[in-house]
VOGU-3710 file (C-alpha; in Angstrom, 3 decimals, decimal comma):
1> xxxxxxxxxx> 44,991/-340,516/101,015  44,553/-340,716/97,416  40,889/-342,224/97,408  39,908/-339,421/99,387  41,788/-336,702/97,469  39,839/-338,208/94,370  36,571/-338,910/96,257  36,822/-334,899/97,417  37,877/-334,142/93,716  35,114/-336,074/92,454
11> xxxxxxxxxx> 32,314/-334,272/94,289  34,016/-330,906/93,633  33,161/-331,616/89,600  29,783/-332,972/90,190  28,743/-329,759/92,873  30,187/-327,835/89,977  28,642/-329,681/87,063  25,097/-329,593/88,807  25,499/-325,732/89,931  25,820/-324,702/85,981
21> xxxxxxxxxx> 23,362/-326,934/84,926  20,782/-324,832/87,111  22,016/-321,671/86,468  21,944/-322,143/82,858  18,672/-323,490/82,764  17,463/-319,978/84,559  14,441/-319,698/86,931  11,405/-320,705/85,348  8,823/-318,854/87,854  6,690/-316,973/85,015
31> xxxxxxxxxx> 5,533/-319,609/83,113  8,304/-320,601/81,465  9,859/-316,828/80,730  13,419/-316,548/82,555  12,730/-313,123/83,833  14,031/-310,783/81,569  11,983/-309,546/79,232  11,992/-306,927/76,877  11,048/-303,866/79,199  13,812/-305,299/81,444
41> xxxxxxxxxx> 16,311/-304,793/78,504  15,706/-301,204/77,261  18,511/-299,682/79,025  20,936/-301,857/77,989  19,769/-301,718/74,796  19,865/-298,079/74,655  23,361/-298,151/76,072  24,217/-300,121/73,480  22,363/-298,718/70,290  21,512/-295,245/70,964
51> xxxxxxxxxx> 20,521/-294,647/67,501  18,038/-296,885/67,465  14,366/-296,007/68,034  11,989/-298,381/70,378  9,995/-300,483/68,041  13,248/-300,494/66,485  14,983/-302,463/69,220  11,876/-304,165/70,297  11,954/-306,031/66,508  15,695/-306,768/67,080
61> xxxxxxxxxx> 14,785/-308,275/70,372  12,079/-310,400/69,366  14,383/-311,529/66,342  16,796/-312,843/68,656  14,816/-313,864/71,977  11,319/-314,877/70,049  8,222/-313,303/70,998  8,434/-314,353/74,747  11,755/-314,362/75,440  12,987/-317,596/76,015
71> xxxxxxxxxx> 13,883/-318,588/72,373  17,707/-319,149/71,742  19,328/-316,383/69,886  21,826/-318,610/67,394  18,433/-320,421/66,205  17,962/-318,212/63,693  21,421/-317,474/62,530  23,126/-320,100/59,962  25,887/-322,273/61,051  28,709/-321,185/59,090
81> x> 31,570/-323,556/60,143
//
C-alpha cells in the first residue's frame, strides 16, 4: 500500500514537474518569439500607463522584452540582494 501511494505520489511530481517545464518554456511556433509581441500588448499597456504615449511604451517594452520579445526582463536590471 505504501509503494503504491509513493509510486502514485511520485508520478504526480514528475506530471507536475514536466507540465511547468513546458509551459514556462512557451510555444516556440514563430521562430523562436512566444507569441506575444508588442502589438499584442498595447492594451494592457494602456490599461496600465495611460499617460504614456506609443513610442513611449513601445521603448519601455523593448527595454524589458528586447527587440523581439523573447529577452528576459530582470536581464537588464541589477541584482541588488
Amino acid at each position: 500500500m505504501k509503494k503504491k501511494l509513493l509510486a502514485i505520489t511520485l508520478a504526480g511530481f514528475m506530471a507536475l514537474g514536466l507540465g511547468n517545464v513546458v509551459f514556462a518554456h512557451g510555444t516556440a511556433d514563430n521562430d523562436g518569439e512566444n507569441g506575444w509581441s508588442f502589438e499584442d500588448m498595447v492594451p494592457f499597456m494602456k490599461d496600465m500607463h495611460p499617460n504614456m504615449d506609443q513610442q513611449e511604451m513601445e521603448q519601455m517594452y523593448q527595454d524589458c522584452h528586447g527587440s523581439n520579445g523573447n529577452e528576459f526582463p530582470y536581464r537588464h536590471m541589477d541584482n541588488q540582494f
